[in-house]
Each structure stands twice: as C-alpha cells, then as structure tokens.
Backbone and ligand atoms as CSV (ligand in chain L), in Angstrom:
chain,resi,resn,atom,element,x,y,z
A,1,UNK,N,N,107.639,137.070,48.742
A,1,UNK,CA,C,108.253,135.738,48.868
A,1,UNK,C,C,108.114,134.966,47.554
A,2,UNK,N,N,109.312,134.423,46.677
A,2,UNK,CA,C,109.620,133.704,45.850
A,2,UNK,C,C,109.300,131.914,46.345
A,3,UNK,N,N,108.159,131.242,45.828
A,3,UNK,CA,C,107.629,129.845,46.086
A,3,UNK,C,C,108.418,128.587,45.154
A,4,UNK,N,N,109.377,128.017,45.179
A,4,UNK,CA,C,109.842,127.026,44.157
A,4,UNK,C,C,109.886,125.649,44.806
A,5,UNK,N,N,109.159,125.317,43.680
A,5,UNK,CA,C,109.089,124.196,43.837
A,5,UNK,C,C,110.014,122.982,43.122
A,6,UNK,N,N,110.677,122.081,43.198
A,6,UNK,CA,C,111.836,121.521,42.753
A,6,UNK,C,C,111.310,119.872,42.468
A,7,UNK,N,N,110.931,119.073,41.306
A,7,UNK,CA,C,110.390,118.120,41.048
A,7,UNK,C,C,111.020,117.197,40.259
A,8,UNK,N,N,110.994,116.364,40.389
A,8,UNK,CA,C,111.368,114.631,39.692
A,8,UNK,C,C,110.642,113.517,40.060
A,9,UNK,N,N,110.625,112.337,39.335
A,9,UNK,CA,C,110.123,111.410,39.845
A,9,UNK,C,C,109.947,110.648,40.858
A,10,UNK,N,N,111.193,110.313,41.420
A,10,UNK,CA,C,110.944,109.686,43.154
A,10,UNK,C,C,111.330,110.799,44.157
A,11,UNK,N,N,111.951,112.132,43.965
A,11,UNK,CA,C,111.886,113.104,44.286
A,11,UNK,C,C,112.909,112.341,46.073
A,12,UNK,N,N,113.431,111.799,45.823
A,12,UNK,CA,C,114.554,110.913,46.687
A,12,UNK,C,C,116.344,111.565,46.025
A,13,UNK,N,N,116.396,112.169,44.694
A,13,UNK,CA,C,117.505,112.010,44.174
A,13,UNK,C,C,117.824,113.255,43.651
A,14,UNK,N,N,117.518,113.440,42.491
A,14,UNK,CA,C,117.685,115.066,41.818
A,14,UNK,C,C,116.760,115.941,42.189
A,15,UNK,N,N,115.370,115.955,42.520
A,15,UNK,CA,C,114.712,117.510,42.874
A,15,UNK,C,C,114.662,117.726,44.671
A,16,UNK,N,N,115.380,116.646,45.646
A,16,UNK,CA,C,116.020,117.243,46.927
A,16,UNK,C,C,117.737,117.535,46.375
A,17,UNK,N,N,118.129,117.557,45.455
A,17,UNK,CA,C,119.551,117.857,45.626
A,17,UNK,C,C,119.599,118.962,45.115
A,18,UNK,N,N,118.222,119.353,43.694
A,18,UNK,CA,C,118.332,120.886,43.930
A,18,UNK,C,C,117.845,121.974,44.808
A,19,UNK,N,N,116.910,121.454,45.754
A,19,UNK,CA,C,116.411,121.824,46.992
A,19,UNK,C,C,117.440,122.380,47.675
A,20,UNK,N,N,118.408,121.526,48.013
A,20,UNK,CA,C,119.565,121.768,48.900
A,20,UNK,C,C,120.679,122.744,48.638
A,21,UNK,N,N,120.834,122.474,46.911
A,21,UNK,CA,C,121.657,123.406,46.262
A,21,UNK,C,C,120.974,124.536,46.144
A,22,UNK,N,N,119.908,125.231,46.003
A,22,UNK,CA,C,119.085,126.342,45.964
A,22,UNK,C,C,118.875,126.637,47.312
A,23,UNK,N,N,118.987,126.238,48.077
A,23,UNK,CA,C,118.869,126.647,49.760
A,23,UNK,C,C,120.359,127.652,50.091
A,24,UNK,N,N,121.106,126.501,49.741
A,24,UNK,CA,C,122.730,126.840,50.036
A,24,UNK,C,C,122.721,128.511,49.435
A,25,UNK,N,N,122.685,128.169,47.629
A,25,UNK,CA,C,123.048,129.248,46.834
A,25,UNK,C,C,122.117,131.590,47.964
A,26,UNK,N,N,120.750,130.557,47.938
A,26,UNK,CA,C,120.098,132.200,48.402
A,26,UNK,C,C,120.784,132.118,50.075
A,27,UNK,N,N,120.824,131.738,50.579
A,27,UNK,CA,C,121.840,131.961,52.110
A,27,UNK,C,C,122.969,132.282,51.465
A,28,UNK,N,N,124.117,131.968,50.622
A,28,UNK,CA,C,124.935,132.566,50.535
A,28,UNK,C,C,124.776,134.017,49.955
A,29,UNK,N,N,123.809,134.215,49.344
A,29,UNK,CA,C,123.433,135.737,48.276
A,29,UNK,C,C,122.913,136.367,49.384
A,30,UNK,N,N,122.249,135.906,50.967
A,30,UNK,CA,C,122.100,136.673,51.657
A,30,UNK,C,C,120.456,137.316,51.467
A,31,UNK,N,N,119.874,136.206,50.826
A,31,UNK,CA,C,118.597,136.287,50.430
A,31,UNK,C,C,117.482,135.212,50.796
A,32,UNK,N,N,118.065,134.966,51.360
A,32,UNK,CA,C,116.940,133.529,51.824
A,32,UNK,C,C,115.591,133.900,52.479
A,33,UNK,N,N,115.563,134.886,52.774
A,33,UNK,CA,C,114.565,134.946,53.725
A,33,UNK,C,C,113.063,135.795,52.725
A,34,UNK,N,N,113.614,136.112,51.442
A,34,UNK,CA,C,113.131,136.249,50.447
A,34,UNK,C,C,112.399,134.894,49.223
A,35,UNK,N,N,112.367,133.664,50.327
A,35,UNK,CA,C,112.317,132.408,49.029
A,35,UNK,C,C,111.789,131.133,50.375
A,36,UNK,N,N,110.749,130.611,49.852
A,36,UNK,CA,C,110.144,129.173,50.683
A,36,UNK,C,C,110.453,128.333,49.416
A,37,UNK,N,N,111.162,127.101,49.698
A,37,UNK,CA,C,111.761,126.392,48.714
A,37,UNK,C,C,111.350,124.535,48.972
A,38,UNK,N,N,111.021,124.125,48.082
A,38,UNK,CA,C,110.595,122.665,48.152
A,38,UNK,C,C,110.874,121.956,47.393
A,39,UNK,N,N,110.700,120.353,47.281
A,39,UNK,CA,C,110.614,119.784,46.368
A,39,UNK,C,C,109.889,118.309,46.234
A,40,UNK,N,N,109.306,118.094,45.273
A,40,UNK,CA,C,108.219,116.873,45.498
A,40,UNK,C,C,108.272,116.075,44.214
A,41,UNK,N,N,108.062,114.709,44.121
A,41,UNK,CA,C,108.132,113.713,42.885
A,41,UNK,C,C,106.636,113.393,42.344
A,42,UNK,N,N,106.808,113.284,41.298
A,42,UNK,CA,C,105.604,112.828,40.458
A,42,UNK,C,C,104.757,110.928,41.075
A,43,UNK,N,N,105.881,110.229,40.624
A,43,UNK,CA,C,105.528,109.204,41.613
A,43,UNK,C,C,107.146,108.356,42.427
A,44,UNK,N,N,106.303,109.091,43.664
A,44,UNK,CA,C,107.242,108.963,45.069
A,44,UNK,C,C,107.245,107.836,45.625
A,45,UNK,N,N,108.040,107.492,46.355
A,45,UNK,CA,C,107.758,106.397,47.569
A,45,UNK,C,C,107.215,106.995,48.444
A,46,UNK,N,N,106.055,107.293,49.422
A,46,UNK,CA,C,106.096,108.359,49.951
A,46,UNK,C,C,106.760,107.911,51.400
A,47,UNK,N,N,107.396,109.290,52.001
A,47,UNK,CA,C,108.084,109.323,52.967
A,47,UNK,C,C,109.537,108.912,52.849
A,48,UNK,N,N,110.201,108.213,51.956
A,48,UNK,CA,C,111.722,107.937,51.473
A,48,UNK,C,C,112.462,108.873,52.028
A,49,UNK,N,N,113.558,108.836,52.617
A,49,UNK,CA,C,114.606,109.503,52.722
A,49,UNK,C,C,115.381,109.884,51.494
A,50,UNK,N,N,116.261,111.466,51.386
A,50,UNK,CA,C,117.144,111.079,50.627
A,50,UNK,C,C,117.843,110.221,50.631
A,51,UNK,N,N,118.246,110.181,49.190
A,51,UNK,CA,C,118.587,108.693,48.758
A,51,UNK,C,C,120.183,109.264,49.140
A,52,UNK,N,N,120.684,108.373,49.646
A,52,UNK,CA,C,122.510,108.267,49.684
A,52,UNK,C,C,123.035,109.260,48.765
A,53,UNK,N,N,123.030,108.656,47.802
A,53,UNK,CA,C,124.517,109.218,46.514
A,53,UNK,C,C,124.236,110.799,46.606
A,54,UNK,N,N,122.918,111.263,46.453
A,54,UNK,CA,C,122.516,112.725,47.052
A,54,UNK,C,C,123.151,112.948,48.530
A,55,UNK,N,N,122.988,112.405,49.242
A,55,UNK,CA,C,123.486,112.948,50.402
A,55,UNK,C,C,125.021,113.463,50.453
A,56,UNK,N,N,125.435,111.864,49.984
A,56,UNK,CA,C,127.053,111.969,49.724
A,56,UNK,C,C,127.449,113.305,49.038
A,57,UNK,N,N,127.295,113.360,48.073
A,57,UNK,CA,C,127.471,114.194,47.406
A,57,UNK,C,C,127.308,115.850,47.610
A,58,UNK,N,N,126.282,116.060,48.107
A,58,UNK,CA,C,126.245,117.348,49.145
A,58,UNK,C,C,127.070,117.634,50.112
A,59,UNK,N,N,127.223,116.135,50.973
A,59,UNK,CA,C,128.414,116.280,51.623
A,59,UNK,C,C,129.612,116.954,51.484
A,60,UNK,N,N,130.031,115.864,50.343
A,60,UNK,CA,C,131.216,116.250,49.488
A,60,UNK,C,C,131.385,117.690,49.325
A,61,UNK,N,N,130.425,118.279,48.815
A,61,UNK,CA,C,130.409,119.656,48.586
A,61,UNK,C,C,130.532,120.981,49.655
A,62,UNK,N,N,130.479,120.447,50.517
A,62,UNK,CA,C,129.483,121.278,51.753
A,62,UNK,C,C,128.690,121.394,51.665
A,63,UNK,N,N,127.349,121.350,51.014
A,63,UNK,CA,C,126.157,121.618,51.201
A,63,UNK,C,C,125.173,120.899,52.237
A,64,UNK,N,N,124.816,121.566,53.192
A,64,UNK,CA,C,123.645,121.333,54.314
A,64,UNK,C,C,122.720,120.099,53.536
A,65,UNK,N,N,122.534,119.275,53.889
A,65,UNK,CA,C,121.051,118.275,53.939
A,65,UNK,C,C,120.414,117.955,55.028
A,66,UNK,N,N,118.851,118.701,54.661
A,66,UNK,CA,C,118.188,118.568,55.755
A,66,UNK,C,C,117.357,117.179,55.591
A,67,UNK,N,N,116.660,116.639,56.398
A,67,UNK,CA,C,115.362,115.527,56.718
A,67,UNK,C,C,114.482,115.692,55.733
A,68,UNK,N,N,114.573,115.709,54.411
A,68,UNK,CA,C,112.816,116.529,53.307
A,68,UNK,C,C,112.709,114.536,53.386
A,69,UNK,N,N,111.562,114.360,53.383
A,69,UNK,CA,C,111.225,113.014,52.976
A,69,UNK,C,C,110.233,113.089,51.858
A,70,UNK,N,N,110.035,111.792,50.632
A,70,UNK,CA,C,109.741,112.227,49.446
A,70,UNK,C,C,108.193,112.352,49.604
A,71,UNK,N,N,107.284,113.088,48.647
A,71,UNK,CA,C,106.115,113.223,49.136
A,71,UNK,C,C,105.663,113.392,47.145
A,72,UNK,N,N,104.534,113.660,47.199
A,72,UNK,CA,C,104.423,113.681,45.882
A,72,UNK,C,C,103.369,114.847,45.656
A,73,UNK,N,N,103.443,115.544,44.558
A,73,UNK,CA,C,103.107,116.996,44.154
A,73,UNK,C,C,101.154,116.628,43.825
A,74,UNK,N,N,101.214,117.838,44.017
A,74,UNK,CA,C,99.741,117.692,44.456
A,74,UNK,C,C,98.807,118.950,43.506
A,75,UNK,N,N,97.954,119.092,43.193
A,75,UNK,CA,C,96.972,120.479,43.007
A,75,UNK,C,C,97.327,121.244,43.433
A,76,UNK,N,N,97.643,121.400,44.880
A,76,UNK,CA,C,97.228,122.464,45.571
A,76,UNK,C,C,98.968,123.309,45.278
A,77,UNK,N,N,99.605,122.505,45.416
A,77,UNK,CA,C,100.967,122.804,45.154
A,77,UNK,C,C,100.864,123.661,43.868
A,78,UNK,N,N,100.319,123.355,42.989
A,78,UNK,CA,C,100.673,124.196,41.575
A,78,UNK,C,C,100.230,126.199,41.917
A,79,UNK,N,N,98.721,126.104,43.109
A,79,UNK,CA,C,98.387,126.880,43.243
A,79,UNK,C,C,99.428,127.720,44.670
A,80,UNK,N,N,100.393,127.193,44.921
A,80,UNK,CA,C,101.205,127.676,46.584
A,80,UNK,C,C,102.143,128.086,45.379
A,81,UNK,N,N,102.846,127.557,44.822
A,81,UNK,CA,C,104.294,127.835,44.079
A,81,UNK,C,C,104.062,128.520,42.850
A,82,UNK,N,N,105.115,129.277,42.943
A,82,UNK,CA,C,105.188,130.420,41.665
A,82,UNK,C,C,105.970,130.107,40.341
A,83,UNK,N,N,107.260,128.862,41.121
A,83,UNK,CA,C,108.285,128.005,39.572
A,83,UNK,C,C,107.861,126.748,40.321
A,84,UNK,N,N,107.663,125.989,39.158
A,84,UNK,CA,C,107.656,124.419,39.373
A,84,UNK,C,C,108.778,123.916,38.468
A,85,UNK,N,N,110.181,123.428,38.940
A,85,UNK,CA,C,111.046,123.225,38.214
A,85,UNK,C,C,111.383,122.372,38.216
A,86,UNK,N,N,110.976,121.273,37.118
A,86,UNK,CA,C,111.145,120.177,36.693
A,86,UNK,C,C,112.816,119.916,36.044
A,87,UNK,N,N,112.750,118.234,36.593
A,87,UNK,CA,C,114.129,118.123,35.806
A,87,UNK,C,C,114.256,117.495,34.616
A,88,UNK,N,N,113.290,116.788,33.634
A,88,UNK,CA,C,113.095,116.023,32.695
A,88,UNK,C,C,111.842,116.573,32.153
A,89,UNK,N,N,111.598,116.210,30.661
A,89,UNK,CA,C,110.391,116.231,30.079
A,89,UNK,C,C,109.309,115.282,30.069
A,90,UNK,N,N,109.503,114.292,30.784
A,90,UNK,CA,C,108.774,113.251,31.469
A,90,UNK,C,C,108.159,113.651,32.609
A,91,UNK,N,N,109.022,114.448,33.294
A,91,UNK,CA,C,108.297,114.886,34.715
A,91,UNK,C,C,107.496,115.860,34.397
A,92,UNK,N,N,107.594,116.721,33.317
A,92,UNK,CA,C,106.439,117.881,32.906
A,92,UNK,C,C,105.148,117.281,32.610
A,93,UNK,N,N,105.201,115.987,31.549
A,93,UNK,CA,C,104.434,115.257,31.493
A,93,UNK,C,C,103.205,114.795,32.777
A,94,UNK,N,N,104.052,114.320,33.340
A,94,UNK,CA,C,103.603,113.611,34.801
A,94,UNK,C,C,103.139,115.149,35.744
A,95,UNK,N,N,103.576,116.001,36.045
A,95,UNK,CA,C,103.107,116.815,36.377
A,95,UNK,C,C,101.455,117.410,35.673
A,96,UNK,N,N,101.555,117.932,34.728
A,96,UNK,CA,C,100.444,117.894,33.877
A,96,UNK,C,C,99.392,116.833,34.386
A,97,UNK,N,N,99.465,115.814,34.197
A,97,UNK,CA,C,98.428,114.656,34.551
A,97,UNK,C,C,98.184,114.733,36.138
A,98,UNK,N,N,99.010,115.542,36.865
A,98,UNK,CA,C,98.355,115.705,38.440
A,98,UNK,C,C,97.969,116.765,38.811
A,99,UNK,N,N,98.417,118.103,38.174
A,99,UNK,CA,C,97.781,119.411,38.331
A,99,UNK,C,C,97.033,120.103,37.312
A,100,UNK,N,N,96.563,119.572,36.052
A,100,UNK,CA,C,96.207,120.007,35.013
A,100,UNK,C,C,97.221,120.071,34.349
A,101,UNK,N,N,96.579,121.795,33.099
A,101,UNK,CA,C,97.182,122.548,32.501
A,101,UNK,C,C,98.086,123.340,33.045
A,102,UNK,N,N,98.940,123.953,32.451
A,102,UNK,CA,C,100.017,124.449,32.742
A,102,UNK,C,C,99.532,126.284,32.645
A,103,UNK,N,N,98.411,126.763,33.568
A,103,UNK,CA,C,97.541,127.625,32.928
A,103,UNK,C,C,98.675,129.278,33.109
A,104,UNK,N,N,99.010,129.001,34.375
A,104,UNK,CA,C,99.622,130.636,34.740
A,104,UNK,C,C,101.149,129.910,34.217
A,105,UNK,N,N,101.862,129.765,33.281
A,105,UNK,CA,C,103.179,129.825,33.311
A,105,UNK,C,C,104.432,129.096,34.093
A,106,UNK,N,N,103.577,128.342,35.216
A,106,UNK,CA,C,104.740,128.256,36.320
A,106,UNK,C,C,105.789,126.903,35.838
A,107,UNK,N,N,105.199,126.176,35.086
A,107,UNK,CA,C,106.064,124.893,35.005
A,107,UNK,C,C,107.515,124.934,34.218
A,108,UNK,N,N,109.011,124.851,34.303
A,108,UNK,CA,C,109.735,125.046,33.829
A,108,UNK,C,C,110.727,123.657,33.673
A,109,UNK,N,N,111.476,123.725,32.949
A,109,UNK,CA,C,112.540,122.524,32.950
A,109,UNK,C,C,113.946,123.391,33.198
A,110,UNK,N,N,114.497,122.782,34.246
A,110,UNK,CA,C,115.851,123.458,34.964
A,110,UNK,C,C,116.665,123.828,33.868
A,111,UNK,N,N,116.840,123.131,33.098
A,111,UNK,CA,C,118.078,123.869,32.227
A,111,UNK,C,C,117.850,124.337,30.951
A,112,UNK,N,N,116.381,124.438,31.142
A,112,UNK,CA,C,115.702,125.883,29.866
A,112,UNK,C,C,116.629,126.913,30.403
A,113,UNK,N,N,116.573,126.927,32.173
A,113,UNK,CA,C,117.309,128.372,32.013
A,113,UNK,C,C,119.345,128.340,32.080
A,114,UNK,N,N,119.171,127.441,31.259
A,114,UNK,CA,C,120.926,127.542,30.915
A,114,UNK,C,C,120.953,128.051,29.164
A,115,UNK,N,N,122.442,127.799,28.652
A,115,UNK,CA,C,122.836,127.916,27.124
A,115,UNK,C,C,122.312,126.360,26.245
A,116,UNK,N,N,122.269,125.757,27.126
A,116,UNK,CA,C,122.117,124.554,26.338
A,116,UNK,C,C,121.219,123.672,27.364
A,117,UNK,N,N,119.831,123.938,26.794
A,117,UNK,CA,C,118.922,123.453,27.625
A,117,UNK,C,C,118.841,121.871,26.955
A,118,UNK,N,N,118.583,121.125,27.817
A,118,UNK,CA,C,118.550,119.714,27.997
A,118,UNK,C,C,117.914,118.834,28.856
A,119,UNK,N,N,117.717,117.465,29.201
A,119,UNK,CA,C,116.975,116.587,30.156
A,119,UNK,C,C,118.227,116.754,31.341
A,120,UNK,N,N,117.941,116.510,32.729
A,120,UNK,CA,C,118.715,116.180,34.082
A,120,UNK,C,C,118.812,114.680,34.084
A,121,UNK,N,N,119.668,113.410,33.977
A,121,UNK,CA,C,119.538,112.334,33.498
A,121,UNK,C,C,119.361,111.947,35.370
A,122,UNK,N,N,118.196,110.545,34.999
A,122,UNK,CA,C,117.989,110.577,36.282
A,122,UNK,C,C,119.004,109.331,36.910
A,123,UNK,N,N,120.198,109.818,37.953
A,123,UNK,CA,C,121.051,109.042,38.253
A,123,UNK,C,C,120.583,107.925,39.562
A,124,UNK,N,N,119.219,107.676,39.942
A,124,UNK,CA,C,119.015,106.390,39.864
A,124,UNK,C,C,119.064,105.530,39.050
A,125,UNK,N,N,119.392,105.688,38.175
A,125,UNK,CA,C,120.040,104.624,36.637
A,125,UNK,C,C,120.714,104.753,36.334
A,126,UNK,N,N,121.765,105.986,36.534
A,126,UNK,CA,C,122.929,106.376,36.166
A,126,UNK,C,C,124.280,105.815,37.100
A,127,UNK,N,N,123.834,106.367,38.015
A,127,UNK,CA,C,124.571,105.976,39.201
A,127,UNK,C,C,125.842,107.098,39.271
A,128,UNK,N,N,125.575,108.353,38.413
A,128,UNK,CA,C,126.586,109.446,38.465
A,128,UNK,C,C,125.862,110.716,38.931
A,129,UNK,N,N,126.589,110.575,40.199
A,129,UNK,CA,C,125.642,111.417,40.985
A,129,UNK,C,C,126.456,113.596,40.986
A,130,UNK,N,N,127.891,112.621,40.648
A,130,UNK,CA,C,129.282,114.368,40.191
A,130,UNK,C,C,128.238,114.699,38.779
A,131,UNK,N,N,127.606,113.934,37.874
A,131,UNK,CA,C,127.106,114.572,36.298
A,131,UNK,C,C,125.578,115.651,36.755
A,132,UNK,N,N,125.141,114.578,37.929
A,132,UNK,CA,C,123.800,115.535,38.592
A,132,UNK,C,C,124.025,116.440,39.312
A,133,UNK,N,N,124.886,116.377,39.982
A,133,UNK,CA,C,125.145,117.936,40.654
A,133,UNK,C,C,126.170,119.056,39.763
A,134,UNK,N,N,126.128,119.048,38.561
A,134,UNK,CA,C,127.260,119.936,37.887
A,134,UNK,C,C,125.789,120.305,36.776
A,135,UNK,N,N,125.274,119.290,36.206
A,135,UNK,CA,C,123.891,119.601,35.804
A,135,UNK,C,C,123.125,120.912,36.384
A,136,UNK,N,N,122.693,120.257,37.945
A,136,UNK,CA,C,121.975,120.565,38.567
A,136,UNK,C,C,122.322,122.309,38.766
A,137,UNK,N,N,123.186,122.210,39.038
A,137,UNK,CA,C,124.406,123.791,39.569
A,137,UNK,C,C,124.581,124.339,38.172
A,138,UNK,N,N,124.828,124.074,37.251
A,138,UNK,CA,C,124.385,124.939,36.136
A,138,UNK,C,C,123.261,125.281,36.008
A,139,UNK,N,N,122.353,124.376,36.159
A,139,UNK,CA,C,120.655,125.105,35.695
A,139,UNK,C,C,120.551,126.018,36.981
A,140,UNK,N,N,120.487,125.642,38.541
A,140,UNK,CA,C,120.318,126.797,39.581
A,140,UNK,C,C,120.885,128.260,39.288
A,141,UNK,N,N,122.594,127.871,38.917
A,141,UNK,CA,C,122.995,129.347,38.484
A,141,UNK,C,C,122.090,130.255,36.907
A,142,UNK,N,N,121.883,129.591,36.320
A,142,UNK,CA,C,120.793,130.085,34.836
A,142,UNK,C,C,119.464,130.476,35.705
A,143,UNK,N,N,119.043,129.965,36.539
A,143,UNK,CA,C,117.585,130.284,36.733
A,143,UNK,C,C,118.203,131.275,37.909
A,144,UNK,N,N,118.811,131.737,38.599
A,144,UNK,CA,C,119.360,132.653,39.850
A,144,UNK,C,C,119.765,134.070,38.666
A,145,UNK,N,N,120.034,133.434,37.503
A,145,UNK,CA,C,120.757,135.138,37.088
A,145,UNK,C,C,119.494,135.664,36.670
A,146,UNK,N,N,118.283,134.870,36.030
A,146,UNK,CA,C,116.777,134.670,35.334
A,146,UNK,C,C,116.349,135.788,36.642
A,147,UNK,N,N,116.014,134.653,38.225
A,147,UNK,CA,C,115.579,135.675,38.880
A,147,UNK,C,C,116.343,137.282,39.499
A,148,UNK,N,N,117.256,137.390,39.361
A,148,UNK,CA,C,117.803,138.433,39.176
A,148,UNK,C,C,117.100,139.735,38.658
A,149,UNK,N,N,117.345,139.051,37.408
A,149,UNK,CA,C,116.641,140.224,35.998
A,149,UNK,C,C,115.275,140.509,36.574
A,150,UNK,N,N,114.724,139.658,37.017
A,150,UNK,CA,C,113.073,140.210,36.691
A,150,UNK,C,C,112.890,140.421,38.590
A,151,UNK,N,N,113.453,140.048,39.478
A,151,UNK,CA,C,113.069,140.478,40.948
A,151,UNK,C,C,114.120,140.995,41.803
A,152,UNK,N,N,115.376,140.056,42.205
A,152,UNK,CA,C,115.814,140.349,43.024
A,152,UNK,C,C,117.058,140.754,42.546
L,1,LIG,P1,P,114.717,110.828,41.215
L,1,LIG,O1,O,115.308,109.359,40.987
L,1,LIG,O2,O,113.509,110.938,40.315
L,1,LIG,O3,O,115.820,111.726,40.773
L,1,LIG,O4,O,114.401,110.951,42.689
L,1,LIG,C1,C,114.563,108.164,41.168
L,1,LIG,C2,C,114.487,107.593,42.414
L,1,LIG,C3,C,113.796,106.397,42.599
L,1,LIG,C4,C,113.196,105.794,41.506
L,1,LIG,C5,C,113.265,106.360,40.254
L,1,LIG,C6,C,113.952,107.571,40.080
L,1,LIG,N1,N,112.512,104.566,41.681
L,1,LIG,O5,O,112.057,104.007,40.661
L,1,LIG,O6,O,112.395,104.081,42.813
C-alpha cells in the first residue's frame, strides 16, 4: 500500500482538491485499492469543510468530493505516509517545523514532479480556482507517471 499524504496551509482548498483528484485518477487506473490517500494543512482551521470554489470546481469536473474536514499534520503522520506532497515552499517550511527533518526522503513539492516545477498559488487569495486545478492535474499526472516507473 502506497501512503500520500496531500498538504497546504488551511488544507480547506488545494491539498483536499488534490486528494480528490488523486482518488478519482487511481479508481480510474483501476488501482485504488493499492493507495490510502489524505490530506492535512500546516495551520488549519480545524474541522473546516471544503472550502466552496474546491467543491465547485470538482463538481464542474466530475470529480467525487467526499466530507475530509481540515485537520492539521502531525508527527505521527510523517511516520504513516510514504509522499508528503506539498504544494508551496512555505508549506515545506511549515511542515519541517511540525515533523522535524526531512530524514527518510518523503517530503516533496507537487510539481517537482512536472517539466517545470514551480509554487501551487494558493487560490484563497487568488480566487482562481480553473489555475489550481490545471496546476494541480499536471503535478498528479508527473507524480502518477514517477509512481509508475518505480512501483506500479
Ligand atoms: P489552502 O488555502 O492552503 O489551499 O487550503 C487557504 C485556506 C484558508 C486560509 C489560507 C489558505 N486562511 O487563511 O484561512
């Protein structure tokens, strides 16, 4: 079983929308049952619902949204999950300061695994929620061809 963990700051907006989009993607590959998938914020509201423009937007897409309410990443989490996939270099930051060092490898930024790795801009300030899910869906597909190569 593949453990990912999916992280941002209020964890209300971009790391449940890649939750959802990474849920969708291994059910469609017919692999899901190969992957426990999560996602948690550095500093959460805790218990928040997804936030709207995420919802909408999944909608829009078809993609399933389930009930995740926001919770915030913990120790123990670094030691359950195998990718911790951050969407900003702020959140690596902030991660670091709640689980340590980054000792076994696991911490990543989503669109290291694209061509043109970059920050996920966080569209609670943006308010462009089509730039976060085209973001978002590029880095899932880069890190899906990643796990490919080396597991599945
Ligand atoms: P997220 O967006 O990190 O993508 O979930 C945010 C949601 C809420 C806040 C900041 C960012 N906030 O300050 O409440």
């Amino acid at each position: 079983m593949i453990k990912v963990l999916f992280v941002c700051l209020g964890n209300i907006c971009r790391s449940p929308m890649a939750e959802y989009i990474f849920k969708d993607m291994v059910k469609k590959e017919g692999i899901e049952e190969k992957f426990y998938i999560d996602s948690a914020g550095t500093s959460p509201d805790e218990e928040s619902p997804v936030y709207y423009g995420t919802r909408k937007k999944l909608q829009q897409m078809g993609i399933k949204c389930g009930n995740h309410t926001a919770r915030k990443i913990t120790k123990q989490d670094y030691e359950t999950f195998d990718y911790i996939i951050a969407m900003e270099e702020k959140n690596i930051v902030n991660i670091k300061r709640i689980v340590g060092e980054d000792k076994e490898n696991k911490i990543y930024k989503l669109l290291d695994f694209t061509d043109n790795p970059r920050d996920i801009a966080d569209p609670w300030y943006t308010g462009n929620f089509d730039k976060t899910y085209d973001d978002i869906t590029e880095g899932l597909e880069g890190f899906m061809k990643y796990l490919k190569k080396i597991c599945c």
